[in-house]
Phi, psi and omega in degrees: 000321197281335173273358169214102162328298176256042181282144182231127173246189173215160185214133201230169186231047191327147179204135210242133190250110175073036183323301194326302213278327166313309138332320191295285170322286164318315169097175196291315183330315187296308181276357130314259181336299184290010185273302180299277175344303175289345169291311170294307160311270192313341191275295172006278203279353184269068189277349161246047207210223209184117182227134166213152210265138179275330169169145180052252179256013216256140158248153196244135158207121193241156168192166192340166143263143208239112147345095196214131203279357195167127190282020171308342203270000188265308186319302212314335211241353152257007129328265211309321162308317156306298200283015132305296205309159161355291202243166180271152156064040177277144194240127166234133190257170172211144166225142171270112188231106189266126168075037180311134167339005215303018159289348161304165162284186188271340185275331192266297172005276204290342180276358165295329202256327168317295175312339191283326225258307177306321186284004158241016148311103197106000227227117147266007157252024182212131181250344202216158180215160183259135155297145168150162168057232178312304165308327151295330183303303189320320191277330162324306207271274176335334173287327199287300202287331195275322180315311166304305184332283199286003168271313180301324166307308183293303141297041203355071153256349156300152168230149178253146175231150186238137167250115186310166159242158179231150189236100174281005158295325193233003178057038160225171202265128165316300182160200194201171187238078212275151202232122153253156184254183177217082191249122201317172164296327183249028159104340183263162201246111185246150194284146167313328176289335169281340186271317194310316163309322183277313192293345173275327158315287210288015154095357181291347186301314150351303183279328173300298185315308171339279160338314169328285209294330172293277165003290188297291189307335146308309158279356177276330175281347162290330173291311184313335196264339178259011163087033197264150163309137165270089184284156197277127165251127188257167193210139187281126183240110179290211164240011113341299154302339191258337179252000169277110205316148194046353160345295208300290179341311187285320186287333202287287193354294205294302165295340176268315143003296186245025190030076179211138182300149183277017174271004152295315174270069190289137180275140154267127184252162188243141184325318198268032151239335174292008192287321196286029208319309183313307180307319220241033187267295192296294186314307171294311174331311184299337162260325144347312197280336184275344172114350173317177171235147164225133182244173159281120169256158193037050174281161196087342167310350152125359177254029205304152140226111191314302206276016163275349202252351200246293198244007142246124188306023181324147181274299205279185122203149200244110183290150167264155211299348178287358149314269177331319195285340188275334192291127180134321174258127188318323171276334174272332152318325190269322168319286197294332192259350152276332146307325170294303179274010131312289185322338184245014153276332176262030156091331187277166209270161210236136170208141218254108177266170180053037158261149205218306226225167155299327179315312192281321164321283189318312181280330159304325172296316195299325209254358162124010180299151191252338199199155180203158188222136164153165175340311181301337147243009154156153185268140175335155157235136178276144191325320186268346153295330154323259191340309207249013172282307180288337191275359168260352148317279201295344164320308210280348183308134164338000000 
């Protein structure tokens, strides 16, 4: 580039979708081989570029930019690159950064075509993506957001909203679940699905999740001092956070700080980070050992690990609502109801997330649900909606 100034290049990016398990399966040897084969395949096809290996399985291959009337030719050569290769069923991605910036570095250059690539990672109806539209939006808006972050900590512009938990036996509230927000300088409110995914790539989620929990532990200590019934509130532990060093330490630090018991504040680990139950053994023991509760969230969510249910001490474990969504059809009927009563052969307390209708109510009681969260009795709440949501529960409770 630096030798044809006004030259328009495109720079494409390869990525091996779940390479580890080609290891796995295969042995290291194996997963050699398919490293060299793409090196060579693509080194093939580069007759007018510069092709290198970029890191782990990911390959750079950059050239001349081309006219071109339809992108029929990347299916054709990523066929063929499956049905050559090593291994069977090899799933291979491409991402594309067309009419490249050069004023950019070579580090932006390339995290353009990284992104493209990332957004069909997991995609099983897309194999290669363009930078460019929504993808381009996407990366603005993550600049903006990692950019922002350690000024919105200090002005707590994050905010938490609670969600009750409910015992439908007795119609009274439990406890409850903080949720965080983002509430804007000018008032507008952005939901966890836009912020959260970037703050979990680039690792700041670790620092946020912290925030929570000082947050939940600041409002439990406002109940205690007004004299509130104390409900158990839980806070979300990312997986980012379950490998940061000292975590256990920093959350005990933090409840004796606003003096409030940590059996107020129960941690959620989410099914897909419990997968790894072993790595992640010493770290729950340790919050056990410290007096935390620990629940499972969103089980059932398609990352199931049984023996996670086994070898980490859970209280709770929370069917995910994608479950729930099933009661009314006869085969998720029977799923969900077998699934309940394993839980409740190991002793655990069962809480049912995303109930919306009776239906869904009436068939969890029947089957032995102990606690439930969701729309049917109320949508996430900003605190003093909270506050004054519970104190007429416990008026009107049973």
């Amino acid at each position: 580039m630096d030798a044809d100034p006004d030259g328009v290049f495109r720079i494409c990016v390869s990525d091996v979708d779940n390479f580890k398990m080609i290891n796995s399966l295969y042995g290291d040897d194996v997963g050699d081989q398919v490293l060299t084969y793409l090196a060579d395949y693509l080194s093939r096809r580069t007759l007018d570029g510069v092709c290198g290996r970029y890191s782990g399985d990911q390959f750079i291959v950059l050239v001349r930019e081309t006219p071109m009337h339809n992108w029929s030719w990347v299916e054709d050569m990523i066929a063929d690159i499956v049905a050559n290769a090593p291994v069977p069923n090899l799933n291979i991605k491409l991402g594309f950064y067309n009419h490249i910036d050069t004023s950019l570095s070579i580090t932006e250059i390339c995290d353009r075509s990284l992104l493209a690539v990332k957004s069909v990672k997991h995609n099983y109806t897309s194999s290669y993506a363009v930078y460019g539209g929504g993808i381009s939006q996407r990366h603005m808006m993550a600049q903006l957001y990692e950019a922002r972050f350690m000024e919105s900590i200090q002005k707590r512009e994050f905010v938490l909203w609670y969600q009750p938990k409910m015992d439908p036996y007795r119609n009274k509230v439990v406890g409850a679940e903080a949720l965080v927000r983002w509430k804007q300088a000018d008032g507008t409110v952005l939901a966890p699905g836009e912020f959260l995914p970037v703050f979990e790539k680039d690792g700041l989620i670790s620092r946020l999740d912290e925030y929570v929990f000082e947050e939940v532990c600041a409002f439990q200590r406002r109940w205690i001092e007004e004299g509130r019934t104390l409900l158990p509130v839980s806070v979300n532990l990312s997986r980012n956070s379950i490998y940061r060093k000292g975590v256990v330490d920093r959350y005990l630090d933090l409840a004796a700080r606003y003096r409030v018991p940590v059996t107020s504040i129960p941690i959620e680990i989410t099914e897909s980070a419990a997968i790894s139950s072993r790595e992640i053994q010493p770290l729950a023991n340790a919050f056990i050992q410290a007096g935390f509760e620990l629940h499972m969230d969103d089980f059932g969510s398609g990352r199931s690990s049984l023996a996670s249910l086994n070898v980490l001490h859970f209280r709770v474990a929370k069917i995910d609502k994608s479950l729930v969504d099933y009661i009314g059809d006869p085969q998720g009927d029977k799923v969900l109801k077998h699934t309940m009563a394993l839980m409740d052969d190991l002793g655990l307390v069962i809480l049912a997330e995303g109930v919306e209708n009776e239906t869904q109510r009436t068939f969890l009681m029947k089957n032995g649900c102990d606690e439930m969260q969701g729309y049917y009795y109320a949508k996430p709440l900003p605190e003093q909606d909270f506050i004054d949501w519970v104190a007429d529960a416990f008026h009107q409770k049973v």
